[in-house]
C-alpha positions as CSV (number, residue, x, y, z in Angstrom):
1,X,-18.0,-60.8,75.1
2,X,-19.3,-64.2,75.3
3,X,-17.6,-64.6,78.9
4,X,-18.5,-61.7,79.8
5,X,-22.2,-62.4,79.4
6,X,-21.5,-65.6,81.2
7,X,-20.0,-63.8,83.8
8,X,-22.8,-62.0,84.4
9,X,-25.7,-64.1,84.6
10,X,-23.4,-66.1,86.8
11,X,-23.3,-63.0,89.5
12,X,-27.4,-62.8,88.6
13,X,-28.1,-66.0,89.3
14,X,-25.4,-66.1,92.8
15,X,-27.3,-62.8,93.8
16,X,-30.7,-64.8,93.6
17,X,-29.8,-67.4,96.1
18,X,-29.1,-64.9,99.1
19,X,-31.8,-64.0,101.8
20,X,-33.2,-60.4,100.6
21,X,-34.8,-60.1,104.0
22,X,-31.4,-60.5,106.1
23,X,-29.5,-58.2,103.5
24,X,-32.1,-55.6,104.1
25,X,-32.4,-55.7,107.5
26,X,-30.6,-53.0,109.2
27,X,-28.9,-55.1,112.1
28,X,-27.9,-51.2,113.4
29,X,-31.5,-50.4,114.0
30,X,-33.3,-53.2,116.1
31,X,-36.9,-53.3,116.3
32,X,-37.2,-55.0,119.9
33,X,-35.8,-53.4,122.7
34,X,-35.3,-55.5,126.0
35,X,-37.3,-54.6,129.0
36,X,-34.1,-53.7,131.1
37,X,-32.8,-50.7,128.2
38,X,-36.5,-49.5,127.9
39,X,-36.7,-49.7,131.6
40,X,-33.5,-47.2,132.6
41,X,-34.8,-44.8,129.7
42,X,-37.9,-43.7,130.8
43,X,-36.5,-43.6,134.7
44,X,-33.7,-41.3,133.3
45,X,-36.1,-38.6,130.8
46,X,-38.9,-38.8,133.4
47,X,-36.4,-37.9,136.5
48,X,-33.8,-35.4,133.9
49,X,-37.5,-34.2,133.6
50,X,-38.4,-33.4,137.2
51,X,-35.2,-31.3,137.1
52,X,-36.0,-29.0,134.2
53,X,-40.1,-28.8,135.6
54,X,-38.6,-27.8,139.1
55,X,-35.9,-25.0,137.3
56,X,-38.3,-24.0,134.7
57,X,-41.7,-23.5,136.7
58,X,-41.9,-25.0,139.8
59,X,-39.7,-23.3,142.5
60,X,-40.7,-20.5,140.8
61,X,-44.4,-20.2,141.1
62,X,-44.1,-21.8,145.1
63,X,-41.5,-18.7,144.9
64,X,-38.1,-20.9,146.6
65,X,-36.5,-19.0,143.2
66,X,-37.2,-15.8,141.5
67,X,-35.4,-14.2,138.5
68,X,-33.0,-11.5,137.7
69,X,-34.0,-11.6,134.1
70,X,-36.4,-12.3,131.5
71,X,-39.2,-12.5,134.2
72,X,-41.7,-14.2,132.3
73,X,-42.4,-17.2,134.5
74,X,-42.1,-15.0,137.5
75,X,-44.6,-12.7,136.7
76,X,-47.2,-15.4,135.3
77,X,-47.0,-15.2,131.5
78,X,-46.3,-18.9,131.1
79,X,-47.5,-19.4,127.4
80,X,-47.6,-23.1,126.9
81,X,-45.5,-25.3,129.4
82,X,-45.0,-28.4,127.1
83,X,-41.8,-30.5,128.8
84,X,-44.6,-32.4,131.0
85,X,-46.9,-33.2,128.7
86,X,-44.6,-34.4,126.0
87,X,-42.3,-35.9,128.5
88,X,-45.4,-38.2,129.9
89,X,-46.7,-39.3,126.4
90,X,-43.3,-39.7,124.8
91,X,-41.8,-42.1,128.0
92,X,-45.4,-44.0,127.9
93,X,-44.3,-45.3,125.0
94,X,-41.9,-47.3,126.0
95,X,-44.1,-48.2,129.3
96,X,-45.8,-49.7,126.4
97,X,-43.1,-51.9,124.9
98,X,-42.5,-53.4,128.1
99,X,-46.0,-54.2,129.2
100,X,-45.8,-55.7,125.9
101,X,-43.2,-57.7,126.6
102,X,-44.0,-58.6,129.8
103,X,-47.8,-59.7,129.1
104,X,-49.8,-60.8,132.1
105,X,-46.9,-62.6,133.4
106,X,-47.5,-61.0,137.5
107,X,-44.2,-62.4,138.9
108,X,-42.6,-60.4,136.6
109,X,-40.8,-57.4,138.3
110,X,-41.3,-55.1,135.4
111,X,-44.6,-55.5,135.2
112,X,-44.9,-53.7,138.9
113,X,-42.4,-51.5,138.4
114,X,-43.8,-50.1,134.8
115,X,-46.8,-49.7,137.2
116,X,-45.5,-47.6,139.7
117,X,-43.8,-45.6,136.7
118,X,-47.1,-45.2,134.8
119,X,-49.6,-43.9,138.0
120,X,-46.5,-41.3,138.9
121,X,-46.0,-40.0,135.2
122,X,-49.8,-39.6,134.7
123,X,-50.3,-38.1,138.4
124,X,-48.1,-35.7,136.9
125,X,-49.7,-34.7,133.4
126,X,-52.9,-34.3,135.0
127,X,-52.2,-32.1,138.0
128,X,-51.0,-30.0,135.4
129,X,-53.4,-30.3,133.3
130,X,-56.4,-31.4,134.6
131,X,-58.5,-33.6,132.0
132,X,-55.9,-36.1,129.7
133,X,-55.8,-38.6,127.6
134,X,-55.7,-41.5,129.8
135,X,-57.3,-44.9,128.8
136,X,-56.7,-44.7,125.3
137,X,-53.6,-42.7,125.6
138,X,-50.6,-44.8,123.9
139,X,-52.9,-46.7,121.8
140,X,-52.8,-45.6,118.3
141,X,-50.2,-48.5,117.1
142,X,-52.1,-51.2,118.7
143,X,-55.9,-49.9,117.7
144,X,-55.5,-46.8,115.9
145,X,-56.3,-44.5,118.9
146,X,-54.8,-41.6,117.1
147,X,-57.2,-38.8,118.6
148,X,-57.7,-40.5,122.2
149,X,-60.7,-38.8,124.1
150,X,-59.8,-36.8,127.1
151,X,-60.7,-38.8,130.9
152,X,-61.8,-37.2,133.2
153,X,-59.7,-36.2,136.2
154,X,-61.8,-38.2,138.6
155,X,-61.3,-41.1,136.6
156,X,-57.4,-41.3,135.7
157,X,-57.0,-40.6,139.9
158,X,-59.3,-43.8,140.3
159,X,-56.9,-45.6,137.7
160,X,-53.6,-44.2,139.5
161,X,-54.5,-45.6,142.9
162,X,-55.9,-49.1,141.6
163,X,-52.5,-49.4,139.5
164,X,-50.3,-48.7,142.6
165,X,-52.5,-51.4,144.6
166,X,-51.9,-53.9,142.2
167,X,-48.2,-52.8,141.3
168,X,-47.6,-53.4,145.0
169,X,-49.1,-56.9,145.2
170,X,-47.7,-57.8,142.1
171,X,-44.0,-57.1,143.2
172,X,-44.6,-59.3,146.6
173,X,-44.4,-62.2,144.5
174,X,-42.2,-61.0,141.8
175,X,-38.8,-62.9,140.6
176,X,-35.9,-60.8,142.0
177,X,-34.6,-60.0,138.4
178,X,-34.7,-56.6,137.6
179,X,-32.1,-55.2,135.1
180,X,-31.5,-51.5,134.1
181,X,-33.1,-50.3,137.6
182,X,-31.2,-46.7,138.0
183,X,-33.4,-45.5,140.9
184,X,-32.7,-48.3,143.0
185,X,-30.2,-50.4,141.9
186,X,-32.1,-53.7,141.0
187,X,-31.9,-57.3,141.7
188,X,-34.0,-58.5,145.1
189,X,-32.8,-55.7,147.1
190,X,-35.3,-52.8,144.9
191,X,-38.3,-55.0,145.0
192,X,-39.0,-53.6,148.2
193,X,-37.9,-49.8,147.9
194,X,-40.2,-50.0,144.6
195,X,-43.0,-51.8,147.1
196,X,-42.2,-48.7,149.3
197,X,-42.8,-46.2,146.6
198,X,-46.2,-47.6,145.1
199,X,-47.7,-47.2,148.8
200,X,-45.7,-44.1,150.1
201,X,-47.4,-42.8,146.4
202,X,-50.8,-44.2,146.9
203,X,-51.0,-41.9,150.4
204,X,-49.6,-38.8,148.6
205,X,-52.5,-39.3,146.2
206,X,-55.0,-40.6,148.5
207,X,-54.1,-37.4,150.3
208,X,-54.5,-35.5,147.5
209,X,-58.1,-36.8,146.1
210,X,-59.6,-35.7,149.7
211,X,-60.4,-32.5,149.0
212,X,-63.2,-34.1,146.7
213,X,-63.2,-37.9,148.6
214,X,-63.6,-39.1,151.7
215,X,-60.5,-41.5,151.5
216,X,-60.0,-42.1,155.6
217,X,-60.6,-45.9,154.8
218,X,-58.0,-46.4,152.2
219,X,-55.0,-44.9,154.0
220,X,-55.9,-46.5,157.0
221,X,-55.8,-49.7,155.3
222,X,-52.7,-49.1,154.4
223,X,-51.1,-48.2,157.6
224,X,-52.9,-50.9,159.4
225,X,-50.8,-53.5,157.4
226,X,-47.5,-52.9,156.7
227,X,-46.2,-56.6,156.3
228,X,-48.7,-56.1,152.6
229,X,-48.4,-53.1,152.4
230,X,-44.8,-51.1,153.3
231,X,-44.1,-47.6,153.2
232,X,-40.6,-45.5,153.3
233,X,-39.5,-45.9,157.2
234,X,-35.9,-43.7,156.7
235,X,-34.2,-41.4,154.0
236,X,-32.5,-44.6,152.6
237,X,-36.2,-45.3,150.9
238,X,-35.9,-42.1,148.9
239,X,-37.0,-42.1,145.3
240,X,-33.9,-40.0,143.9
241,X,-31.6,-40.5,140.9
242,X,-28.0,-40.0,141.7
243,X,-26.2,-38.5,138.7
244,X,-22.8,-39.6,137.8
245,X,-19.4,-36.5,137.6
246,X,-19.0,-37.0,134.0
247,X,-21.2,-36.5,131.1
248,X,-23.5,-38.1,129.6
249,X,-25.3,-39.0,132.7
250,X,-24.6,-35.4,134.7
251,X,-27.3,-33.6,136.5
252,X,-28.9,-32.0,133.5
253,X,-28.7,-28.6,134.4
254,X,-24.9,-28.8,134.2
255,X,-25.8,-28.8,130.3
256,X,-27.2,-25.3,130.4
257,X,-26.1,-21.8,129.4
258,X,-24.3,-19.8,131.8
259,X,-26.2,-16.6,131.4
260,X,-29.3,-18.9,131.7
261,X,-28.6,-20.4,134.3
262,X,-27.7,-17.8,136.7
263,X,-31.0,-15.7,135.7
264,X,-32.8,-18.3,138.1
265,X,-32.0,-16.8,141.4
266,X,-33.3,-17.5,145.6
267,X,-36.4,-15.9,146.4
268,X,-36.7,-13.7,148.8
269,X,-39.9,-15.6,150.1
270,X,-37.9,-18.1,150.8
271,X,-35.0,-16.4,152.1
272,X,-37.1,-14.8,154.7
273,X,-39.2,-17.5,156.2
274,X,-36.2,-19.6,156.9
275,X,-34.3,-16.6,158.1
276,X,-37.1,-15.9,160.3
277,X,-36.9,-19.7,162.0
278,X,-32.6,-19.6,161.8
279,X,-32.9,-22.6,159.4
280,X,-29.7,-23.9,158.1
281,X,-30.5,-25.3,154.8
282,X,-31.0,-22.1,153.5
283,X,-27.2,-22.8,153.6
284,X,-27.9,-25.3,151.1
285,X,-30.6,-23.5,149.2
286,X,-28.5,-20.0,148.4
287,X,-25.4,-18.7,148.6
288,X,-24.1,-15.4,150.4
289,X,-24.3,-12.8,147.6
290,X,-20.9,-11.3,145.7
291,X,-21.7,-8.2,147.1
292,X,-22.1,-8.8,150.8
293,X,-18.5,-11.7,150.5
294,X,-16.8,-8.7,149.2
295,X,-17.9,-6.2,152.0
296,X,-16.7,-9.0,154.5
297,X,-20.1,-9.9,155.8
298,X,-21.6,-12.8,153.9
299,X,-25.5,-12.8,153.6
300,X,-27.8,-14.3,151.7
301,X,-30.9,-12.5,150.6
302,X,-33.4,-13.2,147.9
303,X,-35.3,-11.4,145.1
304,X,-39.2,-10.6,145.1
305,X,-40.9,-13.0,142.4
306,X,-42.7,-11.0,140.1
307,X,-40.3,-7.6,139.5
308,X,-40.9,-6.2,135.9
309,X,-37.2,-6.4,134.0
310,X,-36.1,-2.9,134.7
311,X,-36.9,-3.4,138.4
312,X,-35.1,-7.3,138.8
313,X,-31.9,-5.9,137.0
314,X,-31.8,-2.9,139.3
315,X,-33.2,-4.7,142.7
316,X,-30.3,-4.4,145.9
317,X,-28.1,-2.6,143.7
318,X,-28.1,-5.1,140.9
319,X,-27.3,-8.4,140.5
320,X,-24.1,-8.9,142.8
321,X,-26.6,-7.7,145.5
322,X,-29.1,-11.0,144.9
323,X,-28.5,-15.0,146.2
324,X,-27.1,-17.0,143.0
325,X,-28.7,-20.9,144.4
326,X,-27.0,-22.9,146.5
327,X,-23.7,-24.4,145.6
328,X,-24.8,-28.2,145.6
329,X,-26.6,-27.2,142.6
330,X,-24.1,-24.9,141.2
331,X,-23.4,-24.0,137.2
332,X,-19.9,-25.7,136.8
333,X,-18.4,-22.9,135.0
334,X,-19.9,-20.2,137.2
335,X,-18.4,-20.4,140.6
336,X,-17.8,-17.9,143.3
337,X,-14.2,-16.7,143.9
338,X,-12.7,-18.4,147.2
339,X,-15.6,-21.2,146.9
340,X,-14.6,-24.8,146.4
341,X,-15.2,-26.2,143.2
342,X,-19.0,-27.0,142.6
343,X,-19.2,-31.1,142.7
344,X,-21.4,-32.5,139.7
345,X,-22.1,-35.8,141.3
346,X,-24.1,-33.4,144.4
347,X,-27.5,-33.0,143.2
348,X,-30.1,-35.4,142.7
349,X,-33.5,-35.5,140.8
350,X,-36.3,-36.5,143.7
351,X,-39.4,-38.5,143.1
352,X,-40.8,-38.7,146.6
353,X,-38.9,-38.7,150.1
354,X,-39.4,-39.7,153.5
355,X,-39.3,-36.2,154.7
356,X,-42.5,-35.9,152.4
357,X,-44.3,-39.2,153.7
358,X,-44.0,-37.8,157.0
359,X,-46.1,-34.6,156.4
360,X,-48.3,-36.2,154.5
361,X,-49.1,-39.1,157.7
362,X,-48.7,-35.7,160.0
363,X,-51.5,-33.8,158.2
364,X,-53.6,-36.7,157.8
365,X,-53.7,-37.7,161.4
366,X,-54.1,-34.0,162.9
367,X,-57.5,-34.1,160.3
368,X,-58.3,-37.4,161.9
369,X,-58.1,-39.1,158.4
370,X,-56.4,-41.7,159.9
371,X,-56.1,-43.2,163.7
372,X,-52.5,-44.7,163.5
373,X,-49.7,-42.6,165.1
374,X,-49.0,-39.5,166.4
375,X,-49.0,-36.4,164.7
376,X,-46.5,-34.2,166.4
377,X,-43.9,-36.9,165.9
378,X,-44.6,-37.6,162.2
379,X,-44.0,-33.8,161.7
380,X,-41.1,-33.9,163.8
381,X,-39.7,-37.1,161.8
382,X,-40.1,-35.0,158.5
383,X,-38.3,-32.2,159.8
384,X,-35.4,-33.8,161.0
385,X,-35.4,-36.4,158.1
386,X,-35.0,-33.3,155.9
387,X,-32.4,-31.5,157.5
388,X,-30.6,-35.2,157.9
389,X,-31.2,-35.7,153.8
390,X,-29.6,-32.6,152.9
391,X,-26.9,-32.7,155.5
392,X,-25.6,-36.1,153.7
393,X,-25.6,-34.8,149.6
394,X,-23.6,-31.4,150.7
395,X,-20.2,-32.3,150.2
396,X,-18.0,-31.4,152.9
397,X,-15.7,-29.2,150.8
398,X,-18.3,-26.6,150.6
399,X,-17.9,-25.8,154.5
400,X,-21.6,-25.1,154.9
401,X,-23.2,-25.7,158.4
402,X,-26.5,-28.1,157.4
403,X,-27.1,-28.8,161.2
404,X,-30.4,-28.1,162.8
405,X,-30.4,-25.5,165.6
406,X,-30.5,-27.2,169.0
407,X,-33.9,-24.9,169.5
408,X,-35.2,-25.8,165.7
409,X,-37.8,-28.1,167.0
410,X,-39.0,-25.9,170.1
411,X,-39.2,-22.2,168.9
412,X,-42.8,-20.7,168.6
413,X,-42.8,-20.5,164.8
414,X,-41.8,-24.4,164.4
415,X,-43.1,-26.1,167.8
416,X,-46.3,-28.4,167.1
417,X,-48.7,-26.2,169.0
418,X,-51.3,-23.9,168.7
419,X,-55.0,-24.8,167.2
420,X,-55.4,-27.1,164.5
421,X,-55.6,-24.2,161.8
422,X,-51.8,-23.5,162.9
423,X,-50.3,-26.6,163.4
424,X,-51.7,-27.4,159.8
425,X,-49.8,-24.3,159.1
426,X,-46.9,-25.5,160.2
427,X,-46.9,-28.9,158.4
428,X,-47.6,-27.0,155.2
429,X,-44.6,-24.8,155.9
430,X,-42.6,-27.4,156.5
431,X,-43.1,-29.6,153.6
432,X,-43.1,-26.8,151.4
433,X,-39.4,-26.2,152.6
434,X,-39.1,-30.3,151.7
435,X,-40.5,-30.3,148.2
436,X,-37.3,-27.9,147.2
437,X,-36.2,-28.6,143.7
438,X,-38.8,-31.7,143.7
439,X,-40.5,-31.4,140.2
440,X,-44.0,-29.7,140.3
441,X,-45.0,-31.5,143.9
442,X,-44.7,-27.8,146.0
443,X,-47.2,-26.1,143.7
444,X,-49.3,-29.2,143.4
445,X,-49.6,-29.8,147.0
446,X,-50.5,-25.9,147.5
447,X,-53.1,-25.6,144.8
448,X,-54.9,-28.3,147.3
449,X,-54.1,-26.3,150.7
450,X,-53.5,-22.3,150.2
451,X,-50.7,-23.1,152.4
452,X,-48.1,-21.8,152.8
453,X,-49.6,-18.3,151.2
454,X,-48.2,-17.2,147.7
455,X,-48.7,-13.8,147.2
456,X,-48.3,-12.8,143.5
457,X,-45.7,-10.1,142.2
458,X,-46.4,-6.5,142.7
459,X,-45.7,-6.5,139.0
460,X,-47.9,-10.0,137.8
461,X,-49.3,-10.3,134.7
462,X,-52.7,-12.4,135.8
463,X,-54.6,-10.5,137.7
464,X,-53.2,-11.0,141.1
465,X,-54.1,-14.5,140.8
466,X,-51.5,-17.5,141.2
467,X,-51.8,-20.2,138.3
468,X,-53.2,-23.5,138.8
469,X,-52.8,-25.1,135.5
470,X,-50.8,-25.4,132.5
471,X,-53.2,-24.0,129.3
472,X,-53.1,-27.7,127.3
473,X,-50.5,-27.7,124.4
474,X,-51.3,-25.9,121.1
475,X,-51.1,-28.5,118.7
476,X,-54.1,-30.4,120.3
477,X,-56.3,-28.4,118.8
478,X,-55.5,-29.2,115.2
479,X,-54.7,-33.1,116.2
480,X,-57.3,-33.9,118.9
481,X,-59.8,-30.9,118.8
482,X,-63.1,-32.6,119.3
483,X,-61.3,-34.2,122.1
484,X,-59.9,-31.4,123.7
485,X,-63.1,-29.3,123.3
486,X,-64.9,-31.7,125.0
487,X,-62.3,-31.3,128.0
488,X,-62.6,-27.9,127.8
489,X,-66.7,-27.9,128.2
490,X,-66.7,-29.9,131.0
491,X,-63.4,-28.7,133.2
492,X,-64.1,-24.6,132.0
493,X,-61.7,-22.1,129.8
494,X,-58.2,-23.1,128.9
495,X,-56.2,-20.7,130.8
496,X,-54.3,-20.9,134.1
497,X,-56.7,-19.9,136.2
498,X,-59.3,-22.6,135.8
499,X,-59.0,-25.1,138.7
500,X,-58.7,-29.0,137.9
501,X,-61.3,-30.9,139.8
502,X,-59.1,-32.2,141.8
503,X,-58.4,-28.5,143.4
504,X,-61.7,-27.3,143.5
C-alpha cells in the first residue's frame, strides 16, 4: 500500500511538470490560417457561388432558362434568396483574416488581390439588395460590431471603386508571390490578369453608377492610360474558374439531383432571338429535344418562363417536347441517347470576360461617355470574342458547330446601324447573350437598361412586374432590426419591386 501511494504522488508530481497549455492545444484545429489557404477559399465558395445564383435565379429571371417544374422562380414568387447574401458575409470573413495578416504592407500581393475580391463580392450583395452592411460589416470580433448599420447604396458604390483604384496601384508594385491563386494561377504572371480585373471591374461599375453619376471623367481616365491602368485586351484575360473532372473540385452542379436538375430547362426567349439571327451558340446553350432526335429532325425549342405547373408539364406535348441545356453543362448521369458522354472539366464559373468589357466600352462610347475608340468595333470585338470563348470550352466530342455565320456580323438584326436607340439595342442584346450562366450580371445590367425587354409570364405571380431585388433575409429583423428598418425607411418596402438607388 505504502508503494502504492508512493507510486502515485510520483505520477502527481511527473504530471505537474508538463506544459498544460501544449497538452490542451488541439494541434488538429489551428487558429491561424496562411493567407494562401484563406486566399483559394473564398475564390472557390464565391465563384461555386456564381454558379448556383446563375441556376437558381439568374438565367431565369433574364429568361435564358425556364422550368418544366415547380415554377416558383419562374413565375416570381422568390421568398427569400439567401445564397448571396450569406455567401458575401461568410467569405468576408476570411477577406478579414488576410488583411489581418497582411497589414498595411502595399507590396504585398494579397493585400490587392483581397481588394479586388472584396469590391466584386459586395458589388454583388448590394445589386441585390440595395442598402448593406458595408463599413462595419465583418467587424463584430475586432469591435463588437454585432448589429452593423446598413450603408447606403451610394456609399458602398463610392467604396467599391476607390478599393479597385487602390487594389490596382497596389499590385503595380507588389512582390510576385502569390500562393493559392485558383483564378489565375499565381506567381508574377496573375499580378497582371488581377491588375486587369480591378480596372476591367471599375468600368463595369463606373458604367453601372451612371444612371445616377455623371462618371465620363473616370472611365476616360482609365482608358487614356493603360501603362497604370490595364484592362482585359483578349479572352485569355477572363476571370473564370476552371473546375477539375473529379470530385471535390467538380463544377458544382454536377453534385445535384437529377430530377432537379433537369427541371431547369432553355427558354423559349432565348431560343427565339437567337433562332431569329441563326446564332450558333444556341448550339451550346440547348440541346435538340428527345422528341424532335427521335422523329429524325433535331430542334431545339424552349419553354415560356412563367407557365403555372399544369401548363409547364403539359407544354409541346410534355417534357420530351422542351430543350434540356446545353451539353457543356450537362447532369453527368442524365445524358441523351447517341450523345457523347457530358465532360465535367467543360464548364466554368465566370467572373467577368472580355466579351463583356467590350459592350460595356461599346455602349459607353455610342453615349459619348467616353472619346477613346470606336464603337462599332468594340461591339463587334465582343461579339466575336464570345462566339471565340465558347467555341474553345465545347469539347470537340460533342460535334456541335460553335462557328459564327459568315453573315453574323452583317444581317439587319446584328449590323451596327440604325439610330442610336437601336444600336444601344443591339449592344444590350448582345451582351445579354454574353452574361449566359454569369452569376446575377444579366439581370443586374437590365435592371439599369430595360434592354433587352423581359416580359413577365402569362401566368406571374407579381403583378406583371419583373423583380429588381431580393426582399433582405428574415433573420435580420430579429438580429439587426433597428438597422434594417432604417434601410427600409430610406430605400422604401422590402419586396422585389422596390428599386435600389442605383436603378432608379
Amino acid at each position: 500500500m505504502k508503494f502504492l501511494k508512493i507510486f502515485l504522488l510520483a505520477g502527481l508530481f511527473s504530471a505537474c511538470t508538463q506544459d498544460f497549455s501544449d497538452t490542451n492545444t488541439d494541434k488538429n484545429s489551428p487558429t491561424n490560417v496562411t493567407p494562401d489557404l484563406l486566399l483559394s477559399g473564398v475564390i472557390r465558395n464565391m465563384m461555386n457561388q456564381q454558379v448556383n445564383a446563375a441556376w437558381g435565379i439568374g438565367n431565369i429571371v433574364v429568361q435564358h432558362h425556364g422550368k418544366i417544374q415547380f415554377v416558383n422562380e419562374d413565375r416570381y414568387l422568390w421568398g427569400e434568396q439567401n445564397s448571396t447574401w450569406d455567401a458575401t458575409y461568410n467569405n468576408y470573413r476570411n477577406l478579414q483574416n488576410i488583411f489581418a495578416a497582411v497589414g498595411t504592407d502595399s507590396t504585398n500581393a494579397y493585400l490587392g488581390v483581397s481588394l479586388v475580391l472584396k469590391s466584386w463580392m459586395f458589388a454583388q450583395v448590394t445589386d441585390a439588395y440595395g442598402d448593406v452592411p458595408y463599413s462595419q460589416a465583418g467587424k463584430a470580433k475586432t469591435e463588437g460590431k454585432y448589429q452593423p448599420e446598413y450603408d447606403k447604396q451610394e456609399d458602398i458604390y463610392t467604396g467599391i471603386l476607390n478599393d479597385l483604384k487602390k487594389a490596382n496601384e497596389f499590385l503595380a508594385k507588389a512582390t510576385p508571390v502569390l500562393d493559392g491563386d485558383i483564378l489565375y494561377g499565381g506567381g508574377a504572371g496573375a499580378i497582371i490578369k488581377w491588375r486587369k480585373l480591378a480596372n476591367s471591374l471599375r468600368l463595369r461599375y463606373l458604367l453601372r453608377l451612371s444612371k445616377q453619376k455623371t462618371v465620363d471623367a473616370e472611365m476616360s481616365a482609365i482608358l487614356a492610360d493603360p501603362a497604370n491602368n490595364p484592362i482585359f485586351t483578349g479572352n485569355e484575360d477572363n476571370a473564370e474558374l476552371e473546375y477539375l473532372a473529379a470530385a471535390p473540385n467538380q463544377w458544382p452542379l454536377y453534385g445535384s439531383r437529377v430530377g432537379s436538375f433537369d427541371e431547369f430547362r432553355v427558354s423559349k426567349t432565348l431560343v427565339d432571338r437567337l433562332s431569329a439571327l441563326g446564332d450558333t451558340r444556341l448550339n451550346v446553350f440547348g440541346r435538340p429535344t428527345q422528341k424532335s432526335v427521335t422523329e429524325g429532325a433535331p430542334a431545339i425549342a424552349g419553354i415560356p418562363n412563367g407557365l403555372n405547373e399544369e401548363l409547364a408539364l403539359k407544354y409541346n406535348g410534355g417534357v420530351q417536347g422542351v430543350s434540356r441545356v446545353g451539353y457543356t453543362f450537362a447532369c453527368l448521369v442524365c445524358n441523351d441517347i447517341g450523345q457523347a458522354p457530358p465532360d465535367p472539366a467543360a464548364p466554368r464559373a465566370l467572373l467577368m470576360t472580355y466579351a463583356e468589357l467590350q459592350f460595356t466600352l461599346a455602349e459607353a462610347r455610342e453615349r459619348n461617355m467616353i472619346t477613346a475608340g470606336d464603337a462599332a468595333t468594340y461591339y463587334s470585338n465582343g461579339i466575336t470574342a464570345n462566339f471565340n470563348y465558347w467555341k474553345s470550352i465545347v469539347p470537340a466530342q460533342y460535334g456541335l458547330n460553335v462557328d459564327m455565320p459568315a453573315n453574323y456580323l452583317t444581317q439587319t438584326g446584328v449590323a451596327y446601324t440604325g439610330t442610336q436607340a437601336e444600336k444601344l439595342s443591339k449592344i444590350a442584346l448582345q451582351k445579354w447573350i454574353a452574361y449566359y450562366f454569369n452569376g446575377l450580371e444579366a439581370w443586374f445590367d437590365w435592371k439599369r437598361t430595360g434592354m433587352p425587354e423581359i416580359v413577365p409570364g402569362q401566368y406571374n405571380l407579381n403583378d406583371n412586374k419583373v423583380p429588381v431585388r431580393f426582399i433582405y433575409p428574415q433573420q435580420e429583423q430579429s438580429l439587426n432590426g433597428v438597422n434594417r428598418k432604417a434601410a427600409v425607411d430610406r430605400q422604401g418596402a422590402d419586396d422585389l419591386n422596390s428599386r435600389p438607388w442605383i436603378t432608379k
